[in-house]
C-alpha positions as CSV (number, residue, x, y, z in Angstrom):
1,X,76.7,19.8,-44.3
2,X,78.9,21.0,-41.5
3,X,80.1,24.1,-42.5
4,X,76.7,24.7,-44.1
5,X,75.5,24.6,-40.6
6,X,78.5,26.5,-38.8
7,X,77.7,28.8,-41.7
8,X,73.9,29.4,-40.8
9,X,74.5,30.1,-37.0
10,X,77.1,32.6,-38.2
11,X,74.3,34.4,-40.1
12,X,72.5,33.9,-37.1
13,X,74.8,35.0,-34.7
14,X,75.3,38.2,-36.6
15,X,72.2,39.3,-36.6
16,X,71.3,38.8,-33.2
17,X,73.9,41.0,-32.3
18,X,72.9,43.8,-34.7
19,X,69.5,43.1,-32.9
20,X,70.9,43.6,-29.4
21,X,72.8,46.7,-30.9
22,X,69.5,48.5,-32.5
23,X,67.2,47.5,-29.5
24,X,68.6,47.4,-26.4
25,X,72.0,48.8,-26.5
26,X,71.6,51.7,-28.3
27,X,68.2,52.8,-26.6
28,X,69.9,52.0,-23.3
29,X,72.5,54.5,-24.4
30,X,70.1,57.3,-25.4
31,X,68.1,57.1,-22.2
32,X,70.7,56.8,-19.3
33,X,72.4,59.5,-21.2
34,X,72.4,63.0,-22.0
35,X,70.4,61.8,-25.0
36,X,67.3,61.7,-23.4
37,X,67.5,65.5,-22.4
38,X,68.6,66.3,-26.0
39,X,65.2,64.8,-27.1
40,X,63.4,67.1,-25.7
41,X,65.3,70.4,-26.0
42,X,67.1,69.8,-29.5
43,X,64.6,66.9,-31.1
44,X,66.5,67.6,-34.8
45,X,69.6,67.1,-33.0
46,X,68.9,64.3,-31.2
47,X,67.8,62.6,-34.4
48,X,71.1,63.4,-36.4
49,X,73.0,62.1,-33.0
50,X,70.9,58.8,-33.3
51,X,71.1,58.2,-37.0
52,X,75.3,59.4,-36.9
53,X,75.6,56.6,-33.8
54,X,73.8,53.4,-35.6
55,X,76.0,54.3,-38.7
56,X,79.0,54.2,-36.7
57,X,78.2,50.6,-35.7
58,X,77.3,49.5,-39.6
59,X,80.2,51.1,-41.2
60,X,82.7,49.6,-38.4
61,X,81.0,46.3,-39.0
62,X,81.4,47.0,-43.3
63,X,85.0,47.7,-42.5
64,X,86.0,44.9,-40.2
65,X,88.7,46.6,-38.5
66,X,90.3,43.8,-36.8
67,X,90.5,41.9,-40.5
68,X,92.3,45.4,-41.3
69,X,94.6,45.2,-38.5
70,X,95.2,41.7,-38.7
71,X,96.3,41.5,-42.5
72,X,97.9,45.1,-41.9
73,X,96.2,47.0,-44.1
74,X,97.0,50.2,-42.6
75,X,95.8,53.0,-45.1
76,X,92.2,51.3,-44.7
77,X,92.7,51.3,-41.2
78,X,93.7,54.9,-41.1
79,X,91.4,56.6,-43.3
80,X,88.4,54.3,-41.6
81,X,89.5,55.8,-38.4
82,X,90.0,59.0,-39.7
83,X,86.6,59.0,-41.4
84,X,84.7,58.5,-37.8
85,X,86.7,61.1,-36.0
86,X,86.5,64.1,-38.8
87,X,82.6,62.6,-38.7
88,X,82.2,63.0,-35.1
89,X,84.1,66.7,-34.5
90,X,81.9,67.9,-37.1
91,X,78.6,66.9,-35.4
92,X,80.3,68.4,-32.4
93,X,80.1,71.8,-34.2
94,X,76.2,71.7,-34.9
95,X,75.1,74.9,-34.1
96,X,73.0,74.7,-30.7
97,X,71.0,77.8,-30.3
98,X,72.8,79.8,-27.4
99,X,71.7,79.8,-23.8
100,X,69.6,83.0,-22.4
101,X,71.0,84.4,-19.1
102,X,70.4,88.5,-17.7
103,X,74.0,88.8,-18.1
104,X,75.4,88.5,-21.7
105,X,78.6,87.4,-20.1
106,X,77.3,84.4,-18.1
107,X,75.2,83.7,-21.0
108,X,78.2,83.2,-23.5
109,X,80.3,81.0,-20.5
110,X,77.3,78.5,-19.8
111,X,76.8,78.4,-23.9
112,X,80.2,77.4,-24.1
113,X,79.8,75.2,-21.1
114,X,77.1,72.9,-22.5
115,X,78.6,72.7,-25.6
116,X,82.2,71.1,-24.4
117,X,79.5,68.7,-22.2
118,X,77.9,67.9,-25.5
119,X,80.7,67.7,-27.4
120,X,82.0,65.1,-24.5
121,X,78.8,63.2,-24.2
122,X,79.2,62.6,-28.5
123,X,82.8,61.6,-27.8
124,X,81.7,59.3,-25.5
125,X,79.0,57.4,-27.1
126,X,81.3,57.5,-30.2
127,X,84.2,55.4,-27.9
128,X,81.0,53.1,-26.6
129,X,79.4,52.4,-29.8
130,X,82.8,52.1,-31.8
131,X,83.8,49.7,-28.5
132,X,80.6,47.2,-29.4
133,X,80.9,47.6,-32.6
134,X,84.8,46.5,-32.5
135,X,84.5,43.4,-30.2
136,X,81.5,42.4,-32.4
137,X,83.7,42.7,-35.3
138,X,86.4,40.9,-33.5
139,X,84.5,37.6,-32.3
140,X,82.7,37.3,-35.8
141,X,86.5,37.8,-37.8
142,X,88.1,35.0,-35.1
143,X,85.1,32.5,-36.1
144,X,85.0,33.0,-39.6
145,X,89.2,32.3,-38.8
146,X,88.0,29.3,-37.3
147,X,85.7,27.7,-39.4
148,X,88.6,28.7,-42.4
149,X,91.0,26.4,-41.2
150,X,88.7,23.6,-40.3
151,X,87.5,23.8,-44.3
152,X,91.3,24.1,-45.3
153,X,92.0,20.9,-43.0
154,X,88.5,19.1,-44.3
155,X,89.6,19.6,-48.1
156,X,93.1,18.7,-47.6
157,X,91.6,15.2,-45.8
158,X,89.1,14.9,-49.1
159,X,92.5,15.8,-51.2
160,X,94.7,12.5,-49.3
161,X,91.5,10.1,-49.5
162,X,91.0,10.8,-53.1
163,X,94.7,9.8,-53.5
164,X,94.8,6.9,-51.1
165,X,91.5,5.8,-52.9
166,X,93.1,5.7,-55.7
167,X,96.5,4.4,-55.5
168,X,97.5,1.0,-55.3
169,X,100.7,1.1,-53.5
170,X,103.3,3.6,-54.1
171,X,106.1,1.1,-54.0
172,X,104.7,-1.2,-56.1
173,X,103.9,1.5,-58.4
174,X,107.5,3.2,-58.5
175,X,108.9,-0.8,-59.0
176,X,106.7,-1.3,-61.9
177,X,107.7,1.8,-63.3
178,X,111.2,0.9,-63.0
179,X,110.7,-2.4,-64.5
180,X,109.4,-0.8,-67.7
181,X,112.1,1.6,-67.6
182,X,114.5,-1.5,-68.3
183,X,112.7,-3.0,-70.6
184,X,112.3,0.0,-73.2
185,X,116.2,1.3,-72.2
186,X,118.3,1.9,-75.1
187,X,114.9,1.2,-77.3
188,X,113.9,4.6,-77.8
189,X,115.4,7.9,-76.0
190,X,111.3,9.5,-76.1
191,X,110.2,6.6,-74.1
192,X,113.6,6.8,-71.2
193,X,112.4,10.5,-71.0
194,X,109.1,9.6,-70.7
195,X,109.1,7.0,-68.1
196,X,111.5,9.3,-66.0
197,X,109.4,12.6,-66.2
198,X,106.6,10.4,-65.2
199,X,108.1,8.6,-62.1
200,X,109.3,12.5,-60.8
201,X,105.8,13.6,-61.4
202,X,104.3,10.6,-59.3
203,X,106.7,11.2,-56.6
204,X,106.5,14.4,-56.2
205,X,102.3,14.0,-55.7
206,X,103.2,11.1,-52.9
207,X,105.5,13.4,-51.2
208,X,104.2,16.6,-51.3
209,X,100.5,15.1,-50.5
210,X,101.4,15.5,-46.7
211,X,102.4,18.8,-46.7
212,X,100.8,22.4,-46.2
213,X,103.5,24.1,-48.3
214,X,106.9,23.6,-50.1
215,X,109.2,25.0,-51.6
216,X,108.0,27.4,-55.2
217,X,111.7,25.7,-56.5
218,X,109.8,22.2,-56.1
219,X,106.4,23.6,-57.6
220,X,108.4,25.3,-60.5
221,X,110.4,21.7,-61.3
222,X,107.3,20.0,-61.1
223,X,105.5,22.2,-63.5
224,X,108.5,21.8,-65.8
225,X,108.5,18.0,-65.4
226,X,104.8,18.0,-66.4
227,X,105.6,20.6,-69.2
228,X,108.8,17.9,-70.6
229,X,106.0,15.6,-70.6
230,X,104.1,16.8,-72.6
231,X,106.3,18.0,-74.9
232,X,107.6,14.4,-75.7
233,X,103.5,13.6,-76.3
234,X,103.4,16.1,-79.2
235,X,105.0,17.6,-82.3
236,X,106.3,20.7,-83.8
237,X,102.4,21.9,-84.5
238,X,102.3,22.6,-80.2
239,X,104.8,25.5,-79.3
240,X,104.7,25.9,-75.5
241,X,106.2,29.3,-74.3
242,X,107.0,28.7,-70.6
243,X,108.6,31.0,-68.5
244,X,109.3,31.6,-64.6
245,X,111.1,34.7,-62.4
246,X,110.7,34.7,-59.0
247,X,112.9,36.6,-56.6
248,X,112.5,34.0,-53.7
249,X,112.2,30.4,-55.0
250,X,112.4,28.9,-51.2
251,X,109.0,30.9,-51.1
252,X,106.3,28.5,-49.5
253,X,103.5,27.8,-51.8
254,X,100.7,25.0,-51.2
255,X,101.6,22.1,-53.3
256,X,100.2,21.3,-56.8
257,X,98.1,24.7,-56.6
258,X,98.8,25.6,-60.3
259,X,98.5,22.3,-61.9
260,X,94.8,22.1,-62.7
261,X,95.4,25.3,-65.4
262,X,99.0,24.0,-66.5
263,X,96.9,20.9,-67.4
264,X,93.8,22.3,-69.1
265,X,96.1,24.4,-71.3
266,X,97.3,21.2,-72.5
267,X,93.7,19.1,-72.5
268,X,92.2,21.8,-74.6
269,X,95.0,23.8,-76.3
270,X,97.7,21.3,-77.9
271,X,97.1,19.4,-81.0
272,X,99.4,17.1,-83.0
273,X,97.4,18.5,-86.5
274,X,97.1,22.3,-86.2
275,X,99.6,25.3,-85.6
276,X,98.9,26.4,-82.1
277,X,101.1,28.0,-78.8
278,X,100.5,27.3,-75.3
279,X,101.5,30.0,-73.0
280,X,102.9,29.7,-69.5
281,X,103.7,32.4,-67.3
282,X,104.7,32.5,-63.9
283,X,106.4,35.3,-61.5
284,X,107.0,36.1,-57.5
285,X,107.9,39.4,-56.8
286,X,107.2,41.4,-53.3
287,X,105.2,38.5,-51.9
288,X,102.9,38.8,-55.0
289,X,102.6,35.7,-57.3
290,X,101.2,36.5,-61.0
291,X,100.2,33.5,-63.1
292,X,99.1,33.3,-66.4
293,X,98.2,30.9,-69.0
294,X,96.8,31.3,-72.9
295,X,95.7,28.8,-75.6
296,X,93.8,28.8,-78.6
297,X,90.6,26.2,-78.0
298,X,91.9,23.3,-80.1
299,X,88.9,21.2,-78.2
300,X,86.0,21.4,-76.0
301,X,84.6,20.3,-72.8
302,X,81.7,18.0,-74.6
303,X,84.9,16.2,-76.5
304,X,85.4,14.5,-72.9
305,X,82.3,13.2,-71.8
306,X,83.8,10.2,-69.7
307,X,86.5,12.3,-67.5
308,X,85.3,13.4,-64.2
309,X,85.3,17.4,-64.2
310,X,88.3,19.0,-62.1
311,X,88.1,22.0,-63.3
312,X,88.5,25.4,-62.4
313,X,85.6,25.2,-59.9
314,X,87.3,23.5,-57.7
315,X,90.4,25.5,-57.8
316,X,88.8,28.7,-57.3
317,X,86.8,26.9,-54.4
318,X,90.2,25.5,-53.2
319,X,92.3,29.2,-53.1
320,X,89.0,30.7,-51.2
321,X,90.0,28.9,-48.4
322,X,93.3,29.1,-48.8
323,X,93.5,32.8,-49.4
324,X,90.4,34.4,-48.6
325,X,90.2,38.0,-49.8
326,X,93.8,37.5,-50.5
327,X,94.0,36.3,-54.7
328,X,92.0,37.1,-58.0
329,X,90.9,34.5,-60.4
330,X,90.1,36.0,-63.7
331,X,89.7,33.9,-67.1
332,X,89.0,35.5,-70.3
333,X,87.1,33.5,-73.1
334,X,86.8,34.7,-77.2
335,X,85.6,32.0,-80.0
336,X,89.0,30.4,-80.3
337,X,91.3,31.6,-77.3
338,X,91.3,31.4,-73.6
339,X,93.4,33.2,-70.6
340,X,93.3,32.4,-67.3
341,X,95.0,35.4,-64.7
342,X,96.0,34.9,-61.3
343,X,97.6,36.6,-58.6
344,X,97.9,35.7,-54.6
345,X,98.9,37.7,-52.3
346,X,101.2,36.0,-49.7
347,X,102.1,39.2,-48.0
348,X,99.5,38.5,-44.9
């Protein structure tokens, strides 16, 4: 409900300033200005002044310049810059008919006169406009910052009640464990691996519950303890093809990001009956993590009526406000196979 409502005076917000832009500022521009003497000698030029100026404002607000700047995306920044000075030298060259003096002389020096003052006045609303159209920009891109990191903080609270709703207590968990360690030791090397890829999996949530980021050298382990897992669950008919390369493993990564699709490859692609491969893929390079899974669809969603949907919803809703603008989600569906593509960019 709250950032439904910080989301509607947003909306709000934003248009009242496109408001105070298209009827106050800019007709207070026009008619304190030379504008208002270009109405009446040049009417077609005042027109394609007016129309050039409110675009201005639009396309910087598109743009978002400062959310250029601040994520450094400088060949957007550039050619959006570029685009509005090319734009405004050639309206400076709209051909004004010429002023009429005795002498041709004098008539040619007072043309060229007005057109430099016109050519200044355009420059000048340009720097005005693009000015309001900036700080606009600027104010909206530092609350939308804002209200980011106060829905990152809010689902990382929802993320450690859920746990703490649902634990017990760690230590008396971890204790337990270890008491059923020693009672199936030397019993069966399946259930010694079990128990201990089980306990590392457990302590690594508790740990890493706290934290904003760790490590991709924990995530990676952890993926591979949940992977060992597995594995000891099922037979030869589930190959799993996992695979890593990153060239900075001390790369900081929010915890337990990837799980959710590392576990629906196994809830819906293993099967201790039927041939079938589960694919894992995941790579850092540059600042730019690719991940990848694939599995034939051994079963289906309606198979698990009782289990409260996770899902891929909630991940996608979770990297939003992570990494707004900054990753791509993309799954791929056929009649027996799914994919599931992501990349993040941690760059900005």
């Amino acid at each position: 409900m709250y950032f439904c409502i910080m989301k509607s005076f947003e909306n709000k917000s934003s248009l009242i300033s496109d408001l105070f832009f298209c009827l106050v500022f800019m007709p207070a521009l026009l008619v304190l200005g030379p504008a208002g003497h270009w109405l009446r000698t040049w009417p077609l030029f005042f027109m394609l002044v007016c129309v050039y100026l409110y675009g201005v404002y639009f396309f910087i607000k598109k743009v978002n310049l400062p959310r250029l700047l601040v994520r450094r995306r400088w060949r957007r920044t550039l050619g959006a810059l570029a685009l509005l000075l090319v734009s405004a030298w050639l309206l400076t060259l709209y051909p004004l008919p010429a002023m009429d003096f005795v002498t041709p002389a004098m008539s040619r020096f007072q043309t060229r006169v007005r057109d430099y003052n016109v050519a200044l006045s355009i420059w000048l609303m340009l720097s005005l406009v693009s000015a309001y159209g900036v700080s606009v920009s600027f104010v909206r891109e530092l609350y939308r910052e804002l209200l980011s990191r106060r829905e990152i903080e809010n689902q990382r609270d929802k993320a450690k009640l859920a746990i703490l709703s649902a634990q017990i207590s760690p230590h008396f968990m971890f204790n337990t464990l270890n008491s059923l360690y020693s009672l199936v030791l030397g019993t069966s090397q399946k259930a010694e691996d079990a128990f201990i890829k089980f306990t590392e999996l457990l302590k690594y949530t508790y740990v890493t519950i706290e934290k904003e980021a760790v490590p991709l050298s924990d995530e990676i382990m952890y993926i591979q303890h949940y992977i060992d897992l597995q594995a000891i669950r099922l037979n030869e008919h589930t190959r799993i093809d996992w695979s890593y390369d990153a060239d900075a493993t001390d790369a900081m990564i929010p915890p337990m990001l990837l799980l959710t699709f590392v576990e629906n490859c196994f809830k819906y692609g293993a099967s201790t009956s039927r041939d079938c491969v589960v694919a894992i893929r995941l790579s850092l390079h540059d600042g730019r993590l690719d991940f990848s899974t694939e599995n034939r669809i051994m079963k289906h969603s309606a198979e698990f009526p009782s289990e409260v949907p996770v899902g891929i919803g909630n991940s996608r809703a979770r990297l939003s406000a992570l990494f707004p603008d900054r990753y791509s989600l993309e799954t791929f569906r056929s009649a027996d196979s799914f994919r599931l593509h992501l990349t993040i960019d941690f760059r900005s």
